[in-house]
C-alpha positions in Angstrom: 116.4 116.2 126.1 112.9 115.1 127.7 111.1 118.0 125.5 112.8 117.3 122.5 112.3 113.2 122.5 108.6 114.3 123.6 108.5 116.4 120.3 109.5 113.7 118.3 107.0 111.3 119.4 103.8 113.4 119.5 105.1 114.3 115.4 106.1 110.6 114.9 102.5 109.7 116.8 100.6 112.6 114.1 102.3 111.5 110.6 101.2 107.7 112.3 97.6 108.8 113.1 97.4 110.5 109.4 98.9 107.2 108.1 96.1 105.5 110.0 93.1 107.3 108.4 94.6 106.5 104.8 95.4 103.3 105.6 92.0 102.6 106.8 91.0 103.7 103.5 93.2 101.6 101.6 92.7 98.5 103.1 88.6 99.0 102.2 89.7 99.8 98.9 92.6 96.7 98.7 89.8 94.4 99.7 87.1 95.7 97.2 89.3 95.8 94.2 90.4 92.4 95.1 86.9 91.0 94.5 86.6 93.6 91.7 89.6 92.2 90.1 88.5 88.5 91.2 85.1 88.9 88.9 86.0 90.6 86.2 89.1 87.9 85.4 86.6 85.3 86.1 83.9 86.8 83.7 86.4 88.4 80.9 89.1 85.6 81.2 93.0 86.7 80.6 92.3 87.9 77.0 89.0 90.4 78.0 90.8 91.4 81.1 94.2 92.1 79.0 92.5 94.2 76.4 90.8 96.1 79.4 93.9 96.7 81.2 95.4 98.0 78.0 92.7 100.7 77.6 93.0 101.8 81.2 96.9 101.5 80.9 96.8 104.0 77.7 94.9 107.0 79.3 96.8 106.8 82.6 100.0 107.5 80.9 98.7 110.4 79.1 97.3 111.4 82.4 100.3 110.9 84.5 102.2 112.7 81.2 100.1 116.0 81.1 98.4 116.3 84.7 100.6 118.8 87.0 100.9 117.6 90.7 100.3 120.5 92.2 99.6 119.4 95.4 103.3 118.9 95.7 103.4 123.4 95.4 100.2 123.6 97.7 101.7 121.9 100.3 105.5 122.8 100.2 104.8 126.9 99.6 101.2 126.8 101.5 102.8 125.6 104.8 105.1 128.9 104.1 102.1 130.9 103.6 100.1 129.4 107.0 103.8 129.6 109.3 103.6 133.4 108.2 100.1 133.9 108.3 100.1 135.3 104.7 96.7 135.0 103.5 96.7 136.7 99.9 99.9 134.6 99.0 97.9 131.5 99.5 95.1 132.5 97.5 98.0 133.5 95.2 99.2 130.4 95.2 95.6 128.2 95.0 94.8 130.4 91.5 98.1 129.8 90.4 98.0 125.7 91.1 94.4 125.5 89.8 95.2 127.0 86.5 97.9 124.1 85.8 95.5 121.8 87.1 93.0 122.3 84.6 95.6 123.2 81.4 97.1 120.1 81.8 93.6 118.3 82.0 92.4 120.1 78.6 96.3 119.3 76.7 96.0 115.6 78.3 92.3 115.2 76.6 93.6 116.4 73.1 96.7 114.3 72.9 94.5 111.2 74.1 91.4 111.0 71.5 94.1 112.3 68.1 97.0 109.3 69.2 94.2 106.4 69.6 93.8 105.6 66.0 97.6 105.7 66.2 98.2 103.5 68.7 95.3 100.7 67.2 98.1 99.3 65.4 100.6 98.2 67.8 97.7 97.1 70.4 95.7 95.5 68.2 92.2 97.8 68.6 89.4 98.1 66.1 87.5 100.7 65.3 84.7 100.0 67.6 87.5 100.2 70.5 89.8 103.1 68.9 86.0 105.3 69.5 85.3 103.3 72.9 88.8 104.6 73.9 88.3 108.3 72.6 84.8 108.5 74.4 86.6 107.0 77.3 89.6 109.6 77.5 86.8 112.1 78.8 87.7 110.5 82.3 90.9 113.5 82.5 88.1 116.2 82.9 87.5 114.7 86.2 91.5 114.3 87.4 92.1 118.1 88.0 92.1 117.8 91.5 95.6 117.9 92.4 95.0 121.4 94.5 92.3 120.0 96.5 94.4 117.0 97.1 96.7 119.5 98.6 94.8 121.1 100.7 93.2 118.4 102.0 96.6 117.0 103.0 97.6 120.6 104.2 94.4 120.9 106.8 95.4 117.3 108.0 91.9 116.3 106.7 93.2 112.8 105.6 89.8 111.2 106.5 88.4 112.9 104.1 91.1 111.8 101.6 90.2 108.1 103.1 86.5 108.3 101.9 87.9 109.6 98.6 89.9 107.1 98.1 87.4 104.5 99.3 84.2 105.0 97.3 85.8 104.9 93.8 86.3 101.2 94.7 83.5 100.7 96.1 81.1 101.6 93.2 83.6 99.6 91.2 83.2 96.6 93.6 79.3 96.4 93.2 79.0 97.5 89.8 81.1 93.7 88.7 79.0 91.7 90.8 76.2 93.0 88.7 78.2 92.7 85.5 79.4 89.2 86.8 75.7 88.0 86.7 74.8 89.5 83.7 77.9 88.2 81.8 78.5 91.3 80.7 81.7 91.9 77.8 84.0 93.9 78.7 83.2 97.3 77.6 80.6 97.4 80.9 83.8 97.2 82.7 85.1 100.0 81.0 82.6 102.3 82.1 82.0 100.9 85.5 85.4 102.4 85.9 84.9 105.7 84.1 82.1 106.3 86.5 83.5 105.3 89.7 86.6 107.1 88.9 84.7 110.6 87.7 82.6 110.8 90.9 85.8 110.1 93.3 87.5 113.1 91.9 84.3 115.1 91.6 84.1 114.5 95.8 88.2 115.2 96.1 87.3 118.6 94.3 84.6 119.5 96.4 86.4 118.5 99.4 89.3 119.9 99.0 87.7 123.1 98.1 84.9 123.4 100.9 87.7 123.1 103.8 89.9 125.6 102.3 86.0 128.1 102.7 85.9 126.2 106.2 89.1 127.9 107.1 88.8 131.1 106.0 91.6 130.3 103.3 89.3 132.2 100.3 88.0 135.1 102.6 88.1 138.6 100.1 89.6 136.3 97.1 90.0 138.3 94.4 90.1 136.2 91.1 92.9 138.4 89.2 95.5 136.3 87.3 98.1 139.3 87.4 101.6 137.8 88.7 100.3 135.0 90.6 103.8 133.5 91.4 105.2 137.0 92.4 104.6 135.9 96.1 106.2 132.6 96.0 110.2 132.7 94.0 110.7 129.6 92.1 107.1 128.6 92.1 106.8 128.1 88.8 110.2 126.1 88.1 109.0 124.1 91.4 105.5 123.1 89.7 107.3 122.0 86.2 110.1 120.4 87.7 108.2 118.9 90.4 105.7 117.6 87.3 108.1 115.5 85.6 109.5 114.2 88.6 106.2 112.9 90.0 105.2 112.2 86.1 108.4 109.4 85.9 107.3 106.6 88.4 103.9 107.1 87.3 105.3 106.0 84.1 107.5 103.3 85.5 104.2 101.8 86.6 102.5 101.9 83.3 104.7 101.8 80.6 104.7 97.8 81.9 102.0 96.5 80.9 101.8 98.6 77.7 105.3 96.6 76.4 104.0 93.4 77.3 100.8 94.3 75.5 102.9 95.2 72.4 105.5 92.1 73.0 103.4 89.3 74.6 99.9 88.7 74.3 96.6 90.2 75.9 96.3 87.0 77.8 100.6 88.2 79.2 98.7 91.6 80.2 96.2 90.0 82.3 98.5 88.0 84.4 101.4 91.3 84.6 98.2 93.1 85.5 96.9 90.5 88.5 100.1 90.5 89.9 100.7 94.0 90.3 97.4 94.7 91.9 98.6 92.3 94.2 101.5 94.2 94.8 99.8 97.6 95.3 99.0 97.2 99.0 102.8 98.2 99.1 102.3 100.7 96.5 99.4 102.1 98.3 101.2 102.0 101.9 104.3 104.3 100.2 101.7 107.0 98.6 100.2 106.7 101.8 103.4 107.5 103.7 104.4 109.8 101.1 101.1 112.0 101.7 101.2 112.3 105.7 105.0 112.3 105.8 105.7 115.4 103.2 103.1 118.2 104.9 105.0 117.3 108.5 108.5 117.5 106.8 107.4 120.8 105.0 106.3 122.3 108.3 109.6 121.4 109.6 112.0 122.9 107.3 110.2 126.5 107.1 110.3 126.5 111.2 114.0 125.2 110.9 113.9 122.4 112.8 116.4 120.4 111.0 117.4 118.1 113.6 113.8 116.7 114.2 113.0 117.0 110.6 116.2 113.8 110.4 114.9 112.0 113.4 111.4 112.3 111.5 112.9 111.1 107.8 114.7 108.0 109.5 112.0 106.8 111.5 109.7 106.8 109.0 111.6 105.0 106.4 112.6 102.2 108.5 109.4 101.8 109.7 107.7 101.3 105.7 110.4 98.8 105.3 109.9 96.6 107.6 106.2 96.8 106.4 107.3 95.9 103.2 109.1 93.2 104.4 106.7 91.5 106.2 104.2 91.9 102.8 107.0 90.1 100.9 106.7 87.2 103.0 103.0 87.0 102.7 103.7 87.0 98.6 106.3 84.6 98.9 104.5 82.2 100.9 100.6 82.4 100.2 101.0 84.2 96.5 100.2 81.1 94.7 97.6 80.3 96.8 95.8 83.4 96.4 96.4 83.6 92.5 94.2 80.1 92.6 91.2 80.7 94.5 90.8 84.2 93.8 91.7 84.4 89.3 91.6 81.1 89.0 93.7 78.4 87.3 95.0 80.1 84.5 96.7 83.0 86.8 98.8 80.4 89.7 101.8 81.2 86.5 102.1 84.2 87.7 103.7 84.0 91.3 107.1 84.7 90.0 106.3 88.0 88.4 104.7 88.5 91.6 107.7 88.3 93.9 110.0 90.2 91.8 106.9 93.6 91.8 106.4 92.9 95.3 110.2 93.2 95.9 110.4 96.4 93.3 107.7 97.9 95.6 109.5 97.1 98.8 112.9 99.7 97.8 109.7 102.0 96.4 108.2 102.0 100.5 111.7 102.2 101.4 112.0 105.4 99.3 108.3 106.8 100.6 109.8 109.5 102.8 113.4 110.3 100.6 111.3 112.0 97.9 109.3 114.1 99.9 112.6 115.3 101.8 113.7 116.8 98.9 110.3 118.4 98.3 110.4 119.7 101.9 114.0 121.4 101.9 112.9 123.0 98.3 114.9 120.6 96.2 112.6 119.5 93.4 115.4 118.9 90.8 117.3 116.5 92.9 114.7 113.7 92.9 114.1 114.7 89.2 117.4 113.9 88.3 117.7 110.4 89.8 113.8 109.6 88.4 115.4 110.9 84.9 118.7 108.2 85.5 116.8 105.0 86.6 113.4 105.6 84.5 114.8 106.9 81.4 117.9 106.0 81.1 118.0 102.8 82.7 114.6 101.0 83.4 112.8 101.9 79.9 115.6 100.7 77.5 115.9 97.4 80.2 112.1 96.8 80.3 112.0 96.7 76.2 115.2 94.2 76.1 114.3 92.1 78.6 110.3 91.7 77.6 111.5 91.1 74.2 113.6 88.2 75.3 111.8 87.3 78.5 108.1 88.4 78.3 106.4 89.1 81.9 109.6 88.5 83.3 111.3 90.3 81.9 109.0 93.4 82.5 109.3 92.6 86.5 113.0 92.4 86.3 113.2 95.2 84.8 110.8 97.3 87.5 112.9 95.8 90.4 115.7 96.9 89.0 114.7 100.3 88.8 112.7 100.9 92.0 116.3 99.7 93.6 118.6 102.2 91.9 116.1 104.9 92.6 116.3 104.1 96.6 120.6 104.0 96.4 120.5 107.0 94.6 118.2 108.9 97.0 119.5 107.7 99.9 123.0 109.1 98.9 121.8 112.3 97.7 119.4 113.4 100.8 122.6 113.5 103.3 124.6 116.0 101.8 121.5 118.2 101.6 120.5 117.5 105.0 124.3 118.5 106.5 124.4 121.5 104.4 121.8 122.9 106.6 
């Protein structure tokens, strides 16, 4: 009994000391983008900021649509390949992720520069920002990193997926206080963030990539495309299914402010979009939870170690909710506050949307390690399914009824609602599973 409870802390103490690097990362980048966010709704007001937001917001979802997350594969079949020392079925593997990485980069480009004359009308953009969106779009040829991401989180090399993380922000943070000085419109902005954002994936690429050469994982590569899934069964229904399941909440997040843009007003954008950077710290802590939790669990379940691998799911969920909590408390209490001193006047009216995303992401930290259980035990489709209930068939046709009659509110009832079906339905679903093996 003393081995086993030693076993579980040393794991609980690893995902922890993981958790630490990316939270050290996170809470440089939560305090950069907070002055980022603090100039650029000083200098752009709710109307500039709202029609940057809305720009941003479009190419994400087309991102989120086409990108594969294949480091959800690379993780789940590579800690296979490393228990059982299989070196050619990793390589296998690496081709096979980094092939969807950059098709879905090159389908996601397409779709974004033909549909932004399209979608002018309902946003209200001109020409001049219809070709300043188009040029912008290019931004997807630097998100194919999803592998490296993977591997990265494989090698337990999570500082360098702090840095990553971290610079992005920071180039962002420096490049508004020059902007703030020169008054600069808002198209300045635009591109401060298309450069910050290219050269963050361009070092996750090359990170990713040089530890896999560090450890040996590319030694006598051949670069043959012949049956690259022959090695790994269901790799291929994996990466789809997995695709669409991590495509949903990415979604969830910014379908949002697209309806209110389309509903409200720009100036409704800017204060939905203040608000949920405000809420992100929790958004951040569950991605971050999500990320050291899921390569732990994956280990787990090819060595069999069931028992541990529930110890490990439980502890780690009731520890991000407390977190949460305590966050929500913070909003409750100080929200307003920090709405006036750090946006301004004009941004103290939205506290209330505030609370209700700050909530919403509470049941999403409480869900942080539920998801990646399914990944872990090979059970993709189970997580897809419940995504595909509360996102589709219950928190899209909500948010457009509810920000038709409500606005903002609406939009943030709507995402609580959701984020807390998700959590019931998880939490039902991962027992059965878990006793069936």
């Amino acid at each position: 009994m003393l081995k086993k409870a030693l076993a579980n802390n040393l794991l609980f103490r690893k995902i922890l000391k993981n958790t630490s690097w990316l939270l050290g990362g996170r809470v440089m980048t939560g305090l950069s983008s907070l002055l980022y966010l603090s100039l650029a709704t000083h200098n752009l007001g709710d109307i500039g900021f709202g029609k940057l937001v809305l720009i941003l917001t479009y190419v994400q979802i087309i991102t989120d649509l086409t990108t594969f997350q294949s480091s959800q594969a690379v993780i789940r079949y590579g800690a296979i390949c490393l228990h059982k020392n299989n070196n050619f079925a990793l390589q296998q593997l690496l081709k096979f992720t980094t092939i969807l990485d950059f098709l879905g980069v090159i389908v996601g480009l397409i779709i974004a520069v033909i549909a932004a004359p399209h979608m002018s009308f309902y946003l209200g953009w001109d020409q001049a920002t219809v070709i300043q969106v188009q040029w912008y779009s290019l931004i997807m040829l630097f998100t194919s990193t999803a592998t490296a991401r993977g591997l990265l989180q494989l090698c337990d090399r999570f500082d360098l997926l702090a840095l990553q993380i971290t610079i992005p922000t920071l180039i962002r943070m420096f490049g508004a206080i020059v902007a703030s000085i020169l008054n600069a419109s808002w198209w300045v902005y635009l591109w401060l963030c298309f450069i910050s954002e290219a050269l963050g994936g361009l070092l996750l690429f090359f990170a990713g990539w040089q530890v896999a050469v560090n450890r040996g994982m590319l030694q006598n590569m051949n670069w043959s495309v012949k049956n690259l899934s022959q090695e790994h069964p269901g790799l291929l229904k994996f990466s789809i299914v997995s695709n669409f399941d991590s495509s949903l909440p990415m979604i969830m997040r910014q379908a949002s402010p697209l309806v209110v843009g389309i509903f409200a007003t720009p100036a409704a954008v800017g204060l939905f979009q203040v608000s949920y950077e405000l809420a992100t710290p929790l958004k951040y802590l569950a991605q971050i939870f999500t990320q050291s939790v899921y390569p732990e669990l994956a280990r787990l379940d090819s060595q069999k170690k069931f028992k541990l691998f529930i110890v490990v799911l439980v502890k780690s969920t009731l520890f991000a909710i407390v977190i949460g909590l305590v966050i929500f408390l913070l909003s409750v209490f100080l929200g307003k506050m920090i709405l006036k001193y750090a946006f301004g006047e004009g941004f103290i009216s939205a506290h209330q949307i505030l609370v209700l995303l700050v909530i919403a992401e509470v049941f999403t930290m409480g869900n942080c390690a539920l998801e990646p259980a399914f990944y872990a035990l090979g059970k993709p489709s189970v997580p897809l399914k419940v995504n595909a209930i509360a996102i589709l068939g219950f928190y899209l046709p909500l948010l457009l009824i509810l920000t038709s009659s409500f606005g903002v509110i609406g939009a943030g009832i709507a995402t609580l609602s959701s984020t807390a079906l998700i959590l019931i339905l998880n939490s039902l679903l991962i027992w059965p599973q878990l006793r069936h093996r």
